[in-house]
N, C-alpha and C positions, 0 to 999 in steps of 0.2 A: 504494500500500500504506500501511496508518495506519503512520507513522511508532514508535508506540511497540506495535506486536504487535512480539511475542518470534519471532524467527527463527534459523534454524539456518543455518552459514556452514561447510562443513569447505576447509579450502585444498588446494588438491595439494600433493603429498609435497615435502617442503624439498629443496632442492637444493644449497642451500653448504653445504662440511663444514667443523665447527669440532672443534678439541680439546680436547670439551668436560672432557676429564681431565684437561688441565694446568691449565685455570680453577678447578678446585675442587680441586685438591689433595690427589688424593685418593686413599685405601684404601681396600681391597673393604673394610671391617671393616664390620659390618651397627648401624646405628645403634639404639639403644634409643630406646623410643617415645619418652619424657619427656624425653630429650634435645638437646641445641641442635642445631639440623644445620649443624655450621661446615665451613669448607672441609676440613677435614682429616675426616669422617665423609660417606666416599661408598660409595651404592650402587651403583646402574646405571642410565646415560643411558634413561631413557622412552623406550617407542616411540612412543607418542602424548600431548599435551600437552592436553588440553580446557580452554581457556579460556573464560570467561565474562566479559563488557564492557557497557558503556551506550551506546546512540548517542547521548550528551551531549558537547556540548565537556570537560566536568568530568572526561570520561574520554577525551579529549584523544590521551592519552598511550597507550592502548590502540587505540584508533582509528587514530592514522597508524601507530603500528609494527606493529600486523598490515597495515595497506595497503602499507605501504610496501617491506613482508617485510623489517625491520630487525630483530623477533621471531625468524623465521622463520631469519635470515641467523644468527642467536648460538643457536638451538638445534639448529643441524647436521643431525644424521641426524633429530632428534626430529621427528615430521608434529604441525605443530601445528591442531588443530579448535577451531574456535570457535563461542559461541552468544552471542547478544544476548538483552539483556534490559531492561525497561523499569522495575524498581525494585528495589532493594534484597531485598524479604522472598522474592519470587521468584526472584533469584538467591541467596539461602541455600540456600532447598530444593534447590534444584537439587546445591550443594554438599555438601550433608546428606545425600540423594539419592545422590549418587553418581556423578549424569551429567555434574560437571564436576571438573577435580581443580584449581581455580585460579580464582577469580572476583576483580574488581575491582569495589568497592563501596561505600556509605556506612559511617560508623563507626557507626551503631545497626545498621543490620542485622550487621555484622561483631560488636556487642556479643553482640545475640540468638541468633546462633550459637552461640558461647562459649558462654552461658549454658544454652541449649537442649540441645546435644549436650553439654555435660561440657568440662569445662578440658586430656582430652587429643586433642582431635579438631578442631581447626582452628587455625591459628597465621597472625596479620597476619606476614608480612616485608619489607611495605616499605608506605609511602604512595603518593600519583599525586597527590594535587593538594590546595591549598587555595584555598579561596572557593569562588566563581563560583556563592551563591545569593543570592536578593533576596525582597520580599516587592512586587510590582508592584500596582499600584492603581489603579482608575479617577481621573482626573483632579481628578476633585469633591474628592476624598479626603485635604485638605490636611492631616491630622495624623493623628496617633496614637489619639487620642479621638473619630474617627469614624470608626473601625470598628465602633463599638456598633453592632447590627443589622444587618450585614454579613455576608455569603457570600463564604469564602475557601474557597480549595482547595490540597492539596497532591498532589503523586505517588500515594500510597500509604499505606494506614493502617499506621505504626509507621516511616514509610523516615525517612532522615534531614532531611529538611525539614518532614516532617509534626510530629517533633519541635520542632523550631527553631520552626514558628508557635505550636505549642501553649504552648512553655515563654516565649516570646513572651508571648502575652497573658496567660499567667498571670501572669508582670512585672508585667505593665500594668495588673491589676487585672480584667480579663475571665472573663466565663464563657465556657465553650467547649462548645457543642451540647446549651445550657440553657434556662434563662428568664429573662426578664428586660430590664431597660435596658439590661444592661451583658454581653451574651449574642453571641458571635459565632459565628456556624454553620459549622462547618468539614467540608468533603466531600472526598475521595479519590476520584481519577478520573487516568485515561490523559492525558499532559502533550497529548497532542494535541486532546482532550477538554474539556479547561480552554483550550487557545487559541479555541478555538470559539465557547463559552459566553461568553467573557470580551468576546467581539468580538459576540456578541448582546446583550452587556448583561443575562443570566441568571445571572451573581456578579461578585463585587465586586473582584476581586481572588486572586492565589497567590502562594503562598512555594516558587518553584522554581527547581532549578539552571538553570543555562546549556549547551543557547543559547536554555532556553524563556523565560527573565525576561526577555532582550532581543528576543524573539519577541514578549511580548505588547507591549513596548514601541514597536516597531517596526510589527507587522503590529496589534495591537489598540489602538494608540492609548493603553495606561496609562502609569504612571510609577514608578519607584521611590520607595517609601516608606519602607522599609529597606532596606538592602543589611548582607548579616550579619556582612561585616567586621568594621562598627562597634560590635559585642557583644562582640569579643574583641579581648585584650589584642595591639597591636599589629598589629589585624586579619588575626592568622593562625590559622587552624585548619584542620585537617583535614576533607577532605570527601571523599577516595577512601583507598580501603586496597588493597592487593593479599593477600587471605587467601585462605590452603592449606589443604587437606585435610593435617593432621598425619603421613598416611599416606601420602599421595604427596611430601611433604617428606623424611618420614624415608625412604624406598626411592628416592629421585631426587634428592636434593640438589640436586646438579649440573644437574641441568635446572632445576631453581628458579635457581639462579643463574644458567644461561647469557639467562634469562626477565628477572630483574631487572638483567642487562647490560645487554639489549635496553632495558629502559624507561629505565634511565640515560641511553644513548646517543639516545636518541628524546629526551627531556625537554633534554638538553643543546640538541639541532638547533631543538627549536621555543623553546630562548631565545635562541639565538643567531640562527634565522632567525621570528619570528613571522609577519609580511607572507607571506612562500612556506610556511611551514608552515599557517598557517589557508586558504591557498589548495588541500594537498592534503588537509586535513582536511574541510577544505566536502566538496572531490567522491567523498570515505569514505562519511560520513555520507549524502550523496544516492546515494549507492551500498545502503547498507546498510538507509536508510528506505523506500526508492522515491520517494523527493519532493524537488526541492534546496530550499534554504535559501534565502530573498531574499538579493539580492544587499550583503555586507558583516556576515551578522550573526553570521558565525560569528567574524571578524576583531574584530569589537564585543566579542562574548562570552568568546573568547580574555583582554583585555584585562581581563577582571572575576576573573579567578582565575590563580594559580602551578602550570603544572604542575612535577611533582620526584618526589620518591624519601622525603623526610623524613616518619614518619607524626606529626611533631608530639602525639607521645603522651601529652604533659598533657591536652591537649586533647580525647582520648578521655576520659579520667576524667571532668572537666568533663560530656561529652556522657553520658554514663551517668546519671551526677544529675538532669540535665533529664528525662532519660527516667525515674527512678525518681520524681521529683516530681510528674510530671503522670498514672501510675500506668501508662505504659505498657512499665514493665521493671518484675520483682522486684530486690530489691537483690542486687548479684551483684561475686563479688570479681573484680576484673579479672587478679588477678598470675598470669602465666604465658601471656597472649595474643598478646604479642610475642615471636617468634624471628626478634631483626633480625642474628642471628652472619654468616649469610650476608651482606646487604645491608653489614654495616660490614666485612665481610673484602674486599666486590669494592671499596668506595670507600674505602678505604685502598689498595689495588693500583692504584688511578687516581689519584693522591695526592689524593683531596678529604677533606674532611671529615666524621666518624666520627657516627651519628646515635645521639638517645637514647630510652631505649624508658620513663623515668621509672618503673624500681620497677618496671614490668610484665611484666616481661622472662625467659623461661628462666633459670633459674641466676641472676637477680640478688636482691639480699640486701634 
């Protein structure tokens, strides 16, 4: 099966019961829309939970906790269904849509959302991971300055790496799917698509998450030529979000949060165990694509990005920019896209540390 066709995964009905009413703290009092959904504004546990994920390492963190039923185990009675997805813009729709109440995604499509539906109909509450993309290049391809005349690819047109190359060579001085000397052709295609082409020598190069940058590396022989770390301050940023439908946050809380229990305690097991974590991650993913992975590159790829919980929300701002500079967002205010009340009520009751949504936040000032 192509690794990146979008399939549908429902699980059987959950079978550990959790009490999911002592985790949120909660009162029937019925939440108002525009409001934070904190542990103390509960509605009623979901009977079903639709989740929407990437078969990428970069979503890591949704990947083993549905396998693993660690999801599954913290949202009790809730049946949790899920659906895979191969890029960002396609998992908006979907959430736009209707047909999921919970998707894991890039921060531009998580932007586009926002901006597309209205500032009260979807809310990030938590992060999944930073890093784990690169910009991989044929061999020949020792700098920066010969990519002039080159064919790169990304995911998807508008997903979050199709950004990142664009606002990329705009840096650098390039045109992007122009004319010229200083002209780099950029195409959108299925990440499996691009490993293909890349290994017949019919483009030059992609800017893609992980585990396809270590893929072309591995199986296509290129090399990294950026890794996008090295663009941000202290090479951290945001590369997965967990965004709600605003409408199943405010009638569910509580299952939003027993959801972001689940990714805490998954993200905790793959830092503390990576080697045995990427080993049930590999056989997820070759579970979920139809294809396994060569041997070690999901362990590789692991090592190129953080999974966690933080959605490093400066970082979103920054990522909006790029995308209004290169003209593929209108300018859009971002305050009110995070409602991290939930996320910093459960990791205060685990005693970690309390995350910041930077000014963008429900009710901040």
């Amino acid at each position: 099966m192509n690794p990146s066709r979008r399939v549908t995964v429902v699980t059987v009905p959950v079978v550990a019961a959790l009490a999911i009413a002592s985790l949120s703290g909660c009162s029937r009092r019925a939440v108002a829309a525009d409001a934070p959904a904190s542990a103390s504004n509960a509605g009623t546990p979901a009977q079903t939970l639709r989740l929407g994920y990437f078969p990428n390492v970069t979503h890591a963190v949704p990947v083993l906790g549905v396998a693993d039923g660690e999801f599954a185990k913290e949202l009790g009675s809730t049946k949790l269904s899920t659906q895979v997805f191969n890029a960002g813009p396609a998992a908006t729709e979907a959430l736009l849509g209707g047909s999921v109440d919970a998707v894991y995604l890039g921060p531009n499509p998580a932007i586009n959302a926002f901006a597309k539906a209205g500032p009260g109909a979807v809310r990030i509450v938590a992060g999944g991971a930073s890093g784990g993309a690169a910009l991989v290049v044929k061999p020949g391809i020792n700098s920066i300055s010969k990519l002039a005349g080159r064919t790169l690819a990304t995911p998807q047109l508008a997903n979050t790496q199709d950004v990142a190359l664009k606002y990329f060579l705009k840096q650098e001085g390039f045109i992007v799917n122009g004319h010229g000397a200083k002209n780099v052709d950029v195409v959108s295609q299925d990440n499996s698509q691009t490993l293909q082409l890349f290994r017949q020598g019919r483009i030059d190069g992609a800017w893609l998450p992980e585990p396809w940058a270590t893929r072309l590396v591995r199986q296509g022989g290129g090399k990294v030529l950026v890794n996008e770390k090295s663009r941000w301050p202290h090479g951290q940023f945001v590369t997965t979000n967990l965004l709600v439908s605003t409408k199943f946050l405010t009638e569910h809380p509580q299952t939003v949060r027993a959801l972001i229990l689940g990714q805490i305690r998954t993200a905790q097991r793959i830092a503390h165990d990576p080697s045995g974590s990427a080993k049930l991650i590999d056989a997820a993913l070759t579970k979920l694509t139809g294809s396994a992975l060569p041997p070690e590159v999901t362990a590789a790829a692991l090592r190129n990005l953080t999974p966690g919980w933080n959605p490093y929300a400066a970082t979103l701002r920054s990522t909006a920019q790029h995308a209004e500079s290169i003209g593929l967002l209108k300018k859009t205010d971002l305050k009110g896209i995070y409602d991290l009340s939930i996320l910093n009520s459960v990791l205060k009751s685990l005693g970690l540390q309390e995350v910041s949504d930077a000014g963008l936040g429900q009710g901040t000032k």
